[in-house]
C-alpha positions as CSV (number, residue, x, y, z in Angstrom):
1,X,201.3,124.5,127.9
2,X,202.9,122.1,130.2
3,X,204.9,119.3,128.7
4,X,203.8,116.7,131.0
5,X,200.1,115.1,131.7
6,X,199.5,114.2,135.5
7,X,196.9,111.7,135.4
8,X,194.8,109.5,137.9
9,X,195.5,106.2,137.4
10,X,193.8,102.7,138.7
11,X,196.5,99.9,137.8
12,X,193.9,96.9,139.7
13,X,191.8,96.6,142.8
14,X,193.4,99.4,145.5
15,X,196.1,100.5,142.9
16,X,195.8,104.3,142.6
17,X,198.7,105.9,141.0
18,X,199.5,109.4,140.0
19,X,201.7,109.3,136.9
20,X,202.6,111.5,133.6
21,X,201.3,110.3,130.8
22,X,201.5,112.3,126.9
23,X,199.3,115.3,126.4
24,X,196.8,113.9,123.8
25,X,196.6,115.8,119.8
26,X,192.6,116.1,119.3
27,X,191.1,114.2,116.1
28,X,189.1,116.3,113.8
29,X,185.5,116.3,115.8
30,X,187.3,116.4,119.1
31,X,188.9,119.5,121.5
32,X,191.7,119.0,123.5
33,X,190.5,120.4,127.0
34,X,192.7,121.7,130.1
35,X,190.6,120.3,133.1
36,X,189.5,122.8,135.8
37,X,187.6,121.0,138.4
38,X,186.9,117.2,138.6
39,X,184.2,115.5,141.0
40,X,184.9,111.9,142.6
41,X,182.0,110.0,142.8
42,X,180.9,106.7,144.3
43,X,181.5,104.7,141.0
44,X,185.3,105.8,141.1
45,X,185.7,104.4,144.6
46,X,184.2,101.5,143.7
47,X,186.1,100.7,141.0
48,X,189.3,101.6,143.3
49,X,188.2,99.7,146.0
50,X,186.9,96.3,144.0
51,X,188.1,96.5,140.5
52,X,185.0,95.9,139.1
53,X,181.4,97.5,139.0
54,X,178.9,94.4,137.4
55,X,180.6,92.8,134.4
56,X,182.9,96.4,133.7
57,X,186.1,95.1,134.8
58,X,189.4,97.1,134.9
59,X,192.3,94.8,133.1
60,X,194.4,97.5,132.4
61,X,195.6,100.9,133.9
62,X,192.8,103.2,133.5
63,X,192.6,107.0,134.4
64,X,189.5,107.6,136.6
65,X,186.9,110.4,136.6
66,X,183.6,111.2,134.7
67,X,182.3,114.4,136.6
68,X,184.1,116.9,134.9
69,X,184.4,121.1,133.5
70,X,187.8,122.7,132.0
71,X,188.5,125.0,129.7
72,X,189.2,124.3,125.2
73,X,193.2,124.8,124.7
74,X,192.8,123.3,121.1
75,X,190.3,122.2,118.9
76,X,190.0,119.9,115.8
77,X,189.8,120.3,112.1
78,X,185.7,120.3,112.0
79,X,185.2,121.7,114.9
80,X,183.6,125.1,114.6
81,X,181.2,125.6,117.4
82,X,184.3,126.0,120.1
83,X,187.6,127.6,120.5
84,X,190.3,127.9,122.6
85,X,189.8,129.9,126.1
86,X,185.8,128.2,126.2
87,X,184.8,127.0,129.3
88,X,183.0,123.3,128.9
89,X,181.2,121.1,131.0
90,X,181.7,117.4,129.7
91,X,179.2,114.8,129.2
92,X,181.1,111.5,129.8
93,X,178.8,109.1,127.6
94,X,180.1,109.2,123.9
95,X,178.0,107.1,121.5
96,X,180.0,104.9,119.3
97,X,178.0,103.7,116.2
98,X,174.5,105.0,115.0
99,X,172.4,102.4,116.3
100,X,168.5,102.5,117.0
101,X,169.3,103.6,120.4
102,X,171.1,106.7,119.6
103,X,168.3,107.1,116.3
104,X,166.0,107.0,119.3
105,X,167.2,109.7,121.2
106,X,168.0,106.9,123.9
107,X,172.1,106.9,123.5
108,X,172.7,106.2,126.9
109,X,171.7,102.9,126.3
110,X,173.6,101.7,123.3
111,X,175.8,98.8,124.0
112,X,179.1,100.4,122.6
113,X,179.0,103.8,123.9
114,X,182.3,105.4,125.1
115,X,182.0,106.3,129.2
116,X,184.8,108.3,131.1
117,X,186.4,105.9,133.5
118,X,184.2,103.0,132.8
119,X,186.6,100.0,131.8
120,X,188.0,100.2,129.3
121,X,187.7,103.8,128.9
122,X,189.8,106.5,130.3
123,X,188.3,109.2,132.4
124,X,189.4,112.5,132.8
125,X,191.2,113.1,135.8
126,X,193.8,114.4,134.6
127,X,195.9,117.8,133.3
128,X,194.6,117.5,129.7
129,X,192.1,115.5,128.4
130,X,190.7,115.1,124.5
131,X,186.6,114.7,124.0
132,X,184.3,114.5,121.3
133,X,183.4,118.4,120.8
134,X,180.3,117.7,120.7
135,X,179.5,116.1,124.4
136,X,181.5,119.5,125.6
137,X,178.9,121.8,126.5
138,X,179.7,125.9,126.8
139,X,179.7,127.2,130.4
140,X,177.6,130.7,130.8
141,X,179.4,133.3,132.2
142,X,177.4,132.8,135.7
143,X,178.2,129.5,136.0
144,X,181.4,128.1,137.4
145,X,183.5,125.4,136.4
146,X,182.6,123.3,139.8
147,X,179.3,124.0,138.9
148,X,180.2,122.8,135.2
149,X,181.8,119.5,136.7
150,X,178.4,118.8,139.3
151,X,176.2,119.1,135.6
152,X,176.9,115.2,135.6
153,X,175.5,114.1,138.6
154,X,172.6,116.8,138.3
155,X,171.9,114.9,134.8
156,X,171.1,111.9,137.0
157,X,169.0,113.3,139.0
158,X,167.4,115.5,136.1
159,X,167.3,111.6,134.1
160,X,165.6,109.9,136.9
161,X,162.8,112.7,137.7
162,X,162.4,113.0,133.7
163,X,161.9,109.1,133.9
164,X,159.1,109.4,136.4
165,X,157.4,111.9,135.0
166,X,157.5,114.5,138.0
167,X,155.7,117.6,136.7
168,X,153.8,120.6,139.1
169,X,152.2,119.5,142.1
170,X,154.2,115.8,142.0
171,X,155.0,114.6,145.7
172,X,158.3,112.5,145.6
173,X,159.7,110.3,148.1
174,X,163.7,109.8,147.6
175,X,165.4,107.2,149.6
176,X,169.3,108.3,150.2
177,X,170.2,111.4,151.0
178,X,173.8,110.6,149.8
179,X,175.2,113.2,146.7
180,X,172.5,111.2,144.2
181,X,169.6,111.5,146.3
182,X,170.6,115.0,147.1
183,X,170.9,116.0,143.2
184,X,167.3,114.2,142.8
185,X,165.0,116.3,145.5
186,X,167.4,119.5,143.6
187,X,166.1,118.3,140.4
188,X,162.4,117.2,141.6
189,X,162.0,120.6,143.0
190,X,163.3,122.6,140.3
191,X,160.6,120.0,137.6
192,X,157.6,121.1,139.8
193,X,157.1,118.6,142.6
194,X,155.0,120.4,145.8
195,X,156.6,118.5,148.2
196,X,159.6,115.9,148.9
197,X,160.1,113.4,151.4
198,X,163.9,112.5,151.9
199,X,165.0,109.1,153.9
200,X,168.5,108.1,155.2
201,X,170.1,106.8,158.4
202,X,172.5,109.4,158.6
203,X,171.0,113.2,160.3
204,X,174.1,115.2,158.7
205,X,173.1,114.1,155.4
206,X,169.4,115.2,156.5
207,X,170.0,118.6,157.5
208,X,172.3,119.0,154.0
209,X,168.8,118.0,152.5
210,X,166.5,120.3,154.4
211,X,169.2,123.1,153.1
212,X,168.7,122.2,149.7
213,X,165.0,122.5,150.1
214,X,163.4,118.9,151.5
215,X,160.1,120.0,153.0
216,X,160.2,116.4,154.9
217,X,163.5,114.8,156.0
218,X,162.9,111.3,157.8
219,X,165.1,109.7,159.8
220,X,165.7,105.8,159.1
221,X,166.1,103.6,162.2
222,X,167.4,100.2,161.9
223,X,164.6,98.3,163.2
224,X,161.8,99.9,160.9
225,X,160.4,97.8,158.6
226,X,159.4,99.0,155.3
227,X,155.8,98.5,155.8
228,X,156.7,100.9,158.6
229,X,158.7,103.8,156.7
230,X,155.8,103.6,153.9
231,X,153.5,104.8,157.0
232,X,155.5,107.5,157.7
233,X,156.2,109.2,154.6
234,X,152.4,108.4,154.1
235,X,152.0,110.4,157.3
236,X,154.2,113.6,156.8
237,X,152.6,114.1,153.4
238,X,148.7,113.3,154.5
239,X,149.0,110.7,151.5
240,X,151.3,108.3,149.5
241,X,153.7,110.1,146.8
242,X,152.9,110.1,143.2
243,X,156.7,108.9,142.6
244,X,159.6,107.2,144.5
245,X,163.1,107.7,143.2
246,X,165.6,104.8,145.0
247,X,168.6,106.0,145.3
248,X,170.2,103.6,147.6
249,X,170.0,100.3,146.0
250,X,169.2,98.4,149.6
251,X,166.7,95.7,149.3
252,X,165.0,97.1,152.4
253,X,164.9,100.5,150.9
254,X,163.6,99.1,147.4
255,X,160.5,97.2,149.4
256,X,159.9,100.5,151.2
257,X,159.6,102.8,147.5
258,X,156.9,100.1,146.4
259,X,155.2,100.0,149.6
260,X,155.2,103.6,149.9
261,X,154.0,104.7,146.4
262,X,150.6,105.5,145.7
263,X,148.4,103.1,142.9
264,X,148.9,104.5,139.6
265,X,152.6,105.7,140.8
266,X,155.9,105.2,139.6
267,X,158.7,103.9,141.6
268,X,162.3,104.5,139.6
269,X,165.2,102.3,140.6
270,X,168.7,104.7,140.4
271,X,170.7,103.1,143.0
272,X,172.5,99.8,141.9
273,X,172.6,97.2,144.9
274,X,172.9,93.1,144.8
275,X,171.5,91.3,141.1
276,X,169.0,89.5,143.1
277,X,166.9,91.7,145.2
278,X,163.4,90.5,147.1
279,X,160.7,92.8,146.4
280,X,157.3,93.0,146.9
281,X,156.3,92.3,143.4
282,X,152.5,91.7,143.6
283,X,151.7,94.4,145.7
284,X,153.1,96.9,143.1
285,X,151.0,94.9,140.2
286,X,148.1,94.8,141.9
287,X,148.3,98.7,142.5
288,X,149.7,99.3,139.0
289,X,152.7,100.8,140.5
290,X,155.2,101.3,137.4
291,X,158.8,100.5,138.3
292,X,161.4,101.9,136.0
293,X,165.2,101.6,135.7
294,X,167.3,104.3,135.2
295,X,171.0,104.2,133.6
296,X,172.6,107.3,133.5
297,X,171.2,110.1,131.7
298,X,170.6,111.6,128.1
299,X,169.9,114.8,126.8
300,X,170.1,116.5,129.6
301,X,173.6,118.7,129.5
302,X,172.0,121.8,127.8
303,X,168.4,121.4,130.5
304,X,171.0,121.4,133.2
305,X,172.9,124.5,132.2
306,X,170.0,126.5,132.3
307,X,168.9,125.6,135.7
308,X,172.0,126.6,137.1
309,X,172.6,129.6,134.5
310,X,169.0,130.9,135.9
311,X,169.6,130.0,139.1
312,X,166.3,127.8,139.8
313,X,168.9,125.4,141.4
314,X,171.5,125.7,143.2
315,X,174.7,122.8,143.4
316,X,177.5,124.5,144.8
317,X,176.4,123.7,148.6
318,X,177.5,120.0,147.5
319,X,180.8,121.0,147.3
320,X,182.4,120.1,151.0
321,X,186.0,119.0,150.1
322,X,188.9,120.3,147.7
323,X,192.0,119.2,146.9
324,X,194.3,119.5,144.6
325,X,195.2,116.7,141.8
326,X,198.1,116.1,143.5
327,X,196.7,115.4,146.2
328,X,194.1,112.4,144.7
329,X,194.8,109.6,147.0
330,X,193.7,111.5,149.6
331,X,190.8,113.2,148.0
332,X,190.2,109.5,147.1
333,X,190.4,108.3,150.6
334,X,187.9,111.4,152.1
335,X,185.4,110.1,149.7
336,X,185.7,106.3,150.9
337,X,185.2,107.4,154.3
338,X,181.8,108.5,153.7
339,X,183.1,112.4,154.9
340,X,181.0,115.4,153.6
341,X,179.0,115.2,150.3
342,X,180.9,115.5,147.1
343,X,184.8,115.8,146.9
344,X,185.9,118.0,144.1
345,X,189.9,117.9,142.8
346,X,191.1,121.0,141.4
347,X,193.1,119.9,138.0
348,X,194.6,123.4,137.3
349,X,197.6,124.4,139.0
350,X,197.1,127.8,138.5
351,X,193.4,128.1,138.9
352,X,192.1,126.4,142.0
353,X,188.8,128.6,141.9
354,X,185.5,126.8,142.3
């Protein structure tokens, strides 16, 4: 095992380091993983580019990442459902205490839960990493380790679809065709909706989307109003969706999802724009239009396995950049510049496989 620990570290707002820190010793109910292949998403730039998401603020040196596969090099005194030479895909979101939320099933919402790369927590962008064992999740055989790593924002998508109740013969609108949006109509699709409308300004991220099975991508324009996009989508499907997953967080985009939906539907909220956002409220009440929040995801590692282990969905298309980790700034840098879909960094030096 190498001696050293190459990590990805954000010191404050624009300071991205690469440094060696120690190779952690796993606690009793923890493994001690070599990481394989590492995903960047939006939240890490954000964090990079700001220092801050909300009220998570970084105010000390903390290693970045949360999308993430490698393989057990160690494992801890209790541990007995791994061993070394398993390949895991990591969940990020760690509960800390027993709380009704975790007694619920609902985890992802307790106030004290442990998230990779979410301050103060380290993430795992790095050479070694150590994780509760049981948040690692055993790879099939079928189903790589870049695969593994996209399990995390597939879980969103899988969350947000679970959260508005898409079942067989659901027609879903999703605003954004960025990597969330594109992991949604995945996840819609593969949950049983007939038919999925797909929005964004961009036509590269459209045809990605009609790849990955939109039967409807629509083209944005600046000047349309939301009233306007509602009538469209309206008019490609021949009526309004049953759901609306927002996956942009852009007030105009939010108006459109509730204008859009049909009465009795569900509009779910995934991408995070301004606090204060203008909506329009009544319309949605007087049409009994549910809107629903969604943070993160829960319970969904082992549901995601086996749509990729049976093939029913297919990530690996979402893959457009790799680099290695010593290459992270960069990687970093592709990701800020909007380029391709989802930049993977490879954290094994003598694996760089997907």
């Amino acid at each position: 095992m190498d001696k050293t620990n190459l990590s990805v570290v954000l010191h404050s707002k624009g300071d991205l380091r690469l440094e060696h820190r120690p190779i952690p010793e796993p606690g009793p109910n923890e493994v001690l993983l070599q990481m394989h292949s590492v995903g960047i998403c939006g939240s890490d730039v954000h964090y990079w580019q700001n220092g801050r998401i909300g009220d998570f603020v970084v105010k000390k040196p903390m290693v970045l990442g949360h999308e993430a596969s490698g393989r057990v090099v160690k494992v801890g005194s209790d541990v007995t459902h791994l061993k070394p030479g398993d390949r895991v895909a990591v969940e990020p979101g760690v509960p800390r205490e027993m709380d009704e939320f975790f007694k619920s099933g609902r985890y992802n919402l307790s106030p004290t839960i442990f998230f990779c790369a979410t301050p103060p927590d380290d993430g795992n962008l790095c050479r070694y990493y150590k994780h509760s064992a049981n948040f690692c999740y055993k790879l099939p055989d079928n189903v790589t380790f870049e695969e593994g790593a996209l399990i995390e924002p597939l879980s969103v998508g899988i969350h947000a679809c679970s959260r508005a109740g898409v079942a067989l013969g659901s027609t879903v609108l999703v605003c954004g065709a960025g990597p969330i949006g594109l992991v949604c109509l995945l996840a819609a699709k593969a949950m049983g909706a007939s038919q999925v409308v797909i929005t964004d300004l961009s036509l590269e991220r459209l045809s990605m989307a009609k790849e990955l099975g939109a039967d409807f991508p629509l083209e944005v324009k600046r000047e349309d109003t939301a009233e306007q996009l509602a009538k469209k989508v309206e008019g490609l499907l021949g009526d309004q969706p049953h759901v609306t997953i927002e996956c942009t967080g852009v007030q105009s985009s939010v108006q459109t999802a509730i204008y859009a939906t049909r009465p009795g539907g569900v509009v779910v909220l995934v991408g995070m724009g301004a606090e204060m956002t203008t909506v329009p409220l009544l319309n949605a009440a007087v049409r009994e239009v549910d809107i629903r929040g969604v943070f993160r995801y829960c319970n969904t590692w082992p549901m995601a396995i086996s749509m990729l282990a049976s093939k029913k969905v297919n990530v690996a298309p979402l893959v457009t950049h790799r680099f290695p980790l010593e290459q992270a700034v960069q990687a970093f840098e592709t990701t800020r510049q909007g380029l391709g879909v989802k930049v993977m960094l490879k954290c094994d030096e003598n694996d760089q496989n997907p």
